[in-house]
C-alpha positions in Angstrom: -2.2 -11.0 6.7 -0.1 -13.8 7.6 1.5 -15.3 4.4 2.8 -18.8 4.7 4.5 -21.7 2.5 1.1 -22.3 0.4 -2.0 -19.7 1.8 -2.3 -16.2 3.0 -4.3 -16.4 6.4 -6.2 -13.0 7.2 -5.8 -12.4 11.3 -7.8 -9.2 13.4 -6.8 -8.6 16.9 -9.1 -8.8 19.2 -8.6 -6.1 22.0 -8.0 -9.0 24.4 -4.7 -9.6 22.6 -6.1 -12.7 20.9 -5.4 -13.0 17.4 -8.4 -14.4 15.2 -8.2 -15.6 12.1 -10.9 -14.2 9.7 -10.7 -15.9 6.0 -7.8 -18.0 4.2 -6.9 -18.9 0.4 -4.5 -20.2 -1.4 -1.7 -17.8 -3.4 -3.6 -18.5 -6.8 -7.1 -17.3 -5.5 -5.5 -13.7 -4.0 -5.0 -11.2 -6.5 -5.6 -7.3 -6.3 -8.8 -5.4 -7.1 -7.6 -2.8 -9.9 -9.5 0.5 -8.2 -8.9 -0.2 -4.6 -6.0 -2.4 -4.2 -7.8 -4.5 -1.5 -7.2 -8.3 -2.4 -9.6 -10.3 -3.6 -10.4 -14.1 -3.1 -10.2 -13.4 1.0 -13.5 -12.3 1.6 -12.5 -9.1 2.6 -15.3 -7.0 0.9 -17.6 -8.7 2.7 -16.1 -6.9 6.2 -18.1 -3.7 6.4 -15.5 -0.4 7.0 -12.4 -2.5 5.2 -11.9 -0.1 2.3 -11.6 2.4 4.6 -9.6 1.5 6.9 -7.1 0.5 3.6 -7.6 4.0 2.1 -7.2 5.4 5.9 -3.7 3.4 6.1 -2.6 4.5 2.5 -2.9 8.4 3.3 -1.3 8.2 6.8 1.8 6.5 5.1 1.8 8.7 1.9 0.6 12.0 4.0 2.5 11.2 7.7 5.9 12.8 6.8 3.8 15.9 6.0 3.7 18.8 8.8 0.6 21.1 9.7 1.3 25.2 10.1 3.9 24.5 12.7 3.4 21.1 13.9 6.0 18.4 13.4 5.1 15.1 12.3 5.3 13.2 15.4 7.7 10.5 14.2 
């Protein structure tokens, strides 16, 4: 998300490089779902796999510190 003076611009990289924006609103449109989290008012539920890829992100930063019978967390 890119947040500037007045909107919140949401951007996916392309695996050229190229940033794409995807969906924009205004500060007063965006506000968070109560379940997921995911914001609302960007169109972002329409995206199929979003919801995942948010829960996927939540449990690698809550779970990454964590180790595995003997493995070190990479970080």
């Amino acid at each position: 998300m890119v947040l500037k003076a007045t909107v919140v611009n949401t951007e996916i990289k392309k695996p050229a490089g190229k940033w794409e924006k995807v969906s924009g609103a205004s500060y007063g449109n965006v506000e968070a779902d109560a379940d997921t989290g995911v914001p609302r008012g960007l169109g972002l539920v329409s995206i199929p796999g979003f919801t995942k890829l948010m829960q996927d992100n939540r449990d690698n930063v809550a779970f990454g510190r964590f180790t595995v019978a003997g493995r070190q967390s990479e970080e």
